[in-house]
C-alpha positions in Angstrom: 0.0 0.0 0.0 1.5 3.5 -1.0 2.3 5.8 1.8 3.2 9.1 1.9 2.5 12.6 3.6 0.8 14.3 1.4 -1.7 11.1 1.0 -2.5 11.8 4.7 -3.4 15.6 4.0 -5.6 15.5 1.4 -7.5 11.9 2.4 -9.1 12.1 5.6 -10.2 8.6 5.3 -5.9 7.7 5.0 -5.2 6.5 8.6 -8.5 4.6 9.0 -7.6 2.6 5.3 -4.3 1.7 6.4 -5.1 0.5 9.6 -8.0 -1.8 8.4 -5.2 -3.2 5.9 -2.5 -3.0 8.8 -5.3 -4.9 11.2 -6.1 -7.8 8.2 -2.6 -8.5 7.4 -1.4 -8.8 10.6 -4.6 -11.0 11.7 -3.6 -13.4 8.4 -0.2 -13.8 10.0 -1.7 -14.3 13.5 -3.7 -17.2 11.7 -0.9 -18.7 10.1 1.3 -18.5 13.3 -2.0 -20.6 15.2 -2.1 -22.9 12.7 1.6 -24.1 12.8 2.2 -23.5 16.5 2.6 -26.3 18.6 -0.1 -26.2 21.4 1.8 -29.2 23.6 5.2 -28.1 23.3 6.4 -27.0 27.2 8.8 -23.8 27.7 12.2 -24.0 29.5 15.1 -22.0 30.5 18.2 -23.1 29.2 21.4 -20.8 30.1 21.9 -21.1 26.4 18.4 -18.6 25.2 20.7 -16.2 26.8 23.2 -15.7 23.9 20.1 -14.6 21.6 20.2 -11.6 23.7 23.8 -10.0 22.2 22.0 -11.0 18.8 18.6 -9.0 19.2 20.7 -6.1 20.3 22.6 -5.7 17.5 19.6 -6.8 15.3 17.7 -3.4 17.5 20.1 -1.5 16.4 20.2 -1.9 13.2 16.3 -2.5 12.8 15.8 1.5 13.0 18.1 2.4 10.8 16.9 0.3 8.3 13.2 1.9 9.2 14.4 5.5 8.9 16.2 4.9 5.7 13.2 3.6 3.8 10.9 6.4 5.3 13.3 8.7 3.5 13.0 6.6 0.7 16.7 6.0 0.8 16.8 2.0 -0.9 17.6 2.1 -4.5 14.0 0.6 -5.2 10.8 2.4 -4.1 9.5 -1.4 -3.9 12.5 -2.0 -1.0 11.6 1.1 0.3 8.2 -0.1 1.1 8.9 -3.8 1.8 11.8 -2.9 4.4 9.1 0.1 5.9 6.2 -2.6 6.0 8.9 -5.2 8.0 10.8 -3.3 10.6 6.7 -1.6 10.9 5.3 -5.4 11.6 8.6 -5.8 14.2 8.0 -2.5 15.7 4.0 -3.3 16.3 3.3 0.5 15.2 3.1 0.2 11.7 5.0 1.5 8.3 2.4 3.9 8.2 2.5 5.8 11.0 6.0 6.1 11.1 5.9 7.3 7.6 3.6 10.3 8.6 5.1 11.6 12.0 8.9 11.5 10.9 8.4 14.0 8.3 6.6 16.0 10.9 9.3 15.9 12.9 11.5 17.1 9.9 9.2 19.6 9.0 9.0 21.4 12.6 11.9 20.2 14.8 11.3 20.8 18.2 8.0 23.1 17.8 5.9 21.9 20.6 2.5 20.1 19.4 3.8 19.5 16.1 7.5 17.7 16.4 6.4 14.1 16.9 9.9 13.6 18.9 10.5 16.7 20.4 12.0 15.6 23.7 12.4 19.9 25.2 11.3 19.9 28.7 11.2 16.5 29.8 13.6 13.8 31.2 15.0 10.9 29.2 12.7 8.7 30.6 9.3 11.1 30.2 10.5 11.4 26.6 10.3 7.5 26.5 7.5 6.7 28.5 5.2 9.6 26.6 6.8 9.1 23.1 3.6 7.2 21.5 1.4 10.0 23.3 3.2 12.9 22.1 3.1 11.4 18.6 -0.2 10.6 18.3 -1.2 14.2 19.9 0.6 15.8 17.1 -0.9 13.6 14.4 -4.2 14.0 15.8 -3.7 18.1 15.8 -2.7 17.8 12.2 -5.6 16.1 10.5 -8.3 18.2 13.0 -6.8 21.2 11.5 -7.0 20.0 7.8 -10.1 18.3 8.3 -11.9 20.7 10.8 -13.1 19.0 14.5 -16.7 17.5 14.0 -18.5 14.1 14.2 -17.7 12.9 11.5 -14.0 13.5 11.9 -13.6 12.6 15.6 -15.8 9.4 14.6 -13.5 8.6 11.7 -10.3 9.3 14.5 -11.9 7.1 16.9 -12.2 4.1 14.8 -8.8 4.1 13.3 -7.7 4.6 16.9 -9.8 0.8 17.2 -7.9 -0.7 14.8 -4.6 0.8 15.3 -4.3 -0.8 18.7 -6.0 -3.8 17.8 -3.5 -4.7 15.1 -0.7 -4.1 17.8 -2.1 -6.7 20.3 -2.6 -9.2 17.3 1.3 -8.7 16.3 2.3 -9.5 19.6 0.7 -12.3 19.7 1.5 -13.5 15.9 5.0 -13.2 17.3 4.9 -15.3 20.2 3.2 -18.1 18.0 4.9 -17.6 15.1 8.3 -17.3 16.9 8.1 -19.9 20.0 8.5 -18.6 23.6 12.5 -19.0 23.3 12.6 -16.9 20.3 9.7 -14.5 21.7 11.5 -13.5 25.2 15.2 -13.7 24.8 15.2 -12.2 20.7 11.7 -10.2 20.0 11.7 -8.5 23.3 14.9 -7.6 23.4 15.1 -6.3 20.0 11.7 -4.6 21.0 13.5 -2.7 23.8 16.7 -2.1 22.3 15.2 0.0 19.0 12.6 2.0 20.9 15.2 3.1 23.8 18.0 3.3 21.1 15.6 5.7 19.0 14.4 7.9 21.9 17.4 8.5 23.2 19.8 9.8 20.2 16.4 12.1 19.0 16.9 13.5 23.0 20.5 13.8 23.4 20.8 15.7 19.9 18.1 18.1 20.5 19.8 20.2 23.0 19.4 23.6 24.8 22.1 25.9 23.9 24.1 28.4 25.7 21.9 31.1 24.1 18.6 29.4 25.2 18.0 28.8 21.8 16.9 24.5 20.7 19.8 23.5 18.4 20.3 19.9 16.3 23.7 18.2 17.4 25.8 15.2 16.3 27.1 13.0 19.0 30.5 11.5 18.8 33.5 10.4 20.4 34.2 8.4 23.4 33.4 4.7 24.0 29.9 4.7 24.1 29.2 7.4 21.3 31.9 5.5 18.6 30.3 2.4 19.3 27.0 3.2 18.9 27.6 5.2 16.2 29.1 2.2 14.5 26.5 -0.1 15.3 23.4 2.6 14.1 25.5 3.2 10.8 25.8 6.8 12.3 22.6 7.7 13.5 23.9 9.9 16.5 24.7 11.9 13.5 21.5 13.9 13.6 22.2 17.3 12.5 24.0 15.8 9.7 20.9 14.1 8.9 18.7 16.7 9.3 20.7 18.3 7.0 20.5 15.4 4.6 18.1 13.1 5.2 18.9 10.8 1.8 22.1 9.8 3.3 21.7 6.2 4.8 24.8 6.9 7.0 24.9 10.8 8.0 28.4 10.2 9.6 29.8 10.5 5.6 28.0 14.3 4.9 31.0 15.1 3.2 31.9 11.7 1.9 34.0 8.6 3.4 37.6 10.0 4.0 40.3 9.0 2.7 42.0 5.5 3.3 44.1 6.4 6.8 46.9 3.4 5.7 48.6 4.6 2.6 51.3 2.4 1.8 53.5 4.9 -0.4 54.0 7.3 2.6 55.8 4.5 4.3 58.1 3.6 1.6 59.9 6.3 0.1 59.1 6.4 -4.0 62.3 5.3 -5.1 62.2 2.2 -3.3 58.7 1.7 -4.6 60.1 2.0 -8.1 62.5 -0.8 -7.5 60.0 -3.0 -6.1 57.6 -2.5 -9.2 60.7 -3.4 -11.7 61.8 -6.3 -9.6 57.6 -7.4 -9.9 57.7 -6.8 -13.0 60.7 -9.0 -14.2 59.1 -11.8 -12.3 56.6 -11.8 -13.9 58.3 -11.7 -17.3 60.2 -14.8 -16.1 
């Protein structure tokens, strides 16, 4: 199903569609999972579930950046762009759609308050979290009541999408679990549940800071242990005012382009010797 922003703000009938679709797709998949699952198999802990855990952290990682680059349409293919958007959706329970409208909110007002859909300004790390899904649909919900106008026939239309929105999210956690196992379910899904959502919330609140001049400003975060590492294993994404600056790069780390190679072997072996090296090659090979 196409998705894009300006789909939402001329169709006020957009969010309830793609949730009906989002609801019967994931309700096949919750089908298929109870038809294959194994009703008398019997759960128990084994020390080794625990190395899944490394795995769905890695895997969290990287399942947002593959999310944010195909809601900036950043796959070669607009097909990948919607496949990849329509699977890391499914994993997150929230949906390709949503995410699809409320990041380009957040592009289009960055830290305005009831219109950025991740503005984290006046909050703690752990309000931003805990209120994230809140704050998002608040701003979504201001959006189409201003296009649409606030009557019964809008609210109606914002209540029943509301129905199905949630609906389809209890229905994906509970294809997972059947489709998965319970070993799979709570030492890979959950993890790689947690690890995305808190990896997401925190780089959008740690690069939307308060400056010395009181003004909101858009940061990249780098450097030290944690910072490198995480940059390495998000492909950049504490890069954010490099992004926000270019959203079509998949890694913003590279605004500039990748730097040169740092090993170059001709500034360690001075160019006459190099020439003598290529002749004596070459005169092997002739032999």
């Amino acid at each position: 199903m196409k998705i894009t922003y300006s789909q939402f703000r001329k169709d006020k009938y957009f969010f309830l569609k793609y949730f009906i679709f989002q609801f019967s797709y994931s309700l096949a998949l919750a089908a298929l999972g109870y038809y294959i699952y194994d009703f008398s198999q019997s759960y128990s802990f084994s020390l080794e579930h625990l190395l899944l855990i490394p795995v769905a952290f890695v895997f969290g990682m990287q399942l947002p950046v593959w999310f944010h680059n195909s809601c900036h349409l950043n796959f070669k293919k607009m097909w990948m762009n919607d496949l990849v958007g329509e699977f890391c959706g499914y994993f997150v329970l929230y949906g390709n759609g949503a995410f699809r409208i409320c990041h380009p909110m957040h592009h289009a007002n960055p830290d305005v308050d009831g219109k950025d859909t991740h503005n984290p300004q006046g909050q703690t790390y752990w309000q931003f979290v805990l209120g994230s899904q809140v704050t998002a649909i608040k701003c979504v919900m201001s959006e189409y009541f201003t296009r649409f106008g606030k009557n019964p026939e809008t609210i109606t239309i914002m209540a029943v999408q509301m129905v199905f929105y949630y609906a389809s999210i209890l229905i994906r956690v509970v294809s997972f679990w059947l489709l998965l196992g319970p070993t799979l379910f709570i030492f890979f899904f959950v993890p790689t549940l947690i690890t995305q959502f808190l990896a997401f919330a925190h780089l959008n609140y740690v690069t939307h800071i308060e400056n010395e001049d009181g003004e909101i400003e858009i940061i990249n975060k780098d450097g030290g242990v944690f910072y490198t590492v995480m940059n390495f294993l998000s492909n950049g994404a504490y890069y954010h005012k490099n992004h926000h600056m270019k959203p079509n790069l998949y890694n913003p780390k590279y605004l500039h382009g990748k730097p040169e190679r740092s090993f170059n072997l001709s500034s360690l072996i001075p160019q006459p010797s190099l020439m003598r090296i290529k002749s004596v090659l070459l005169a092997l090979i002739r032999i």
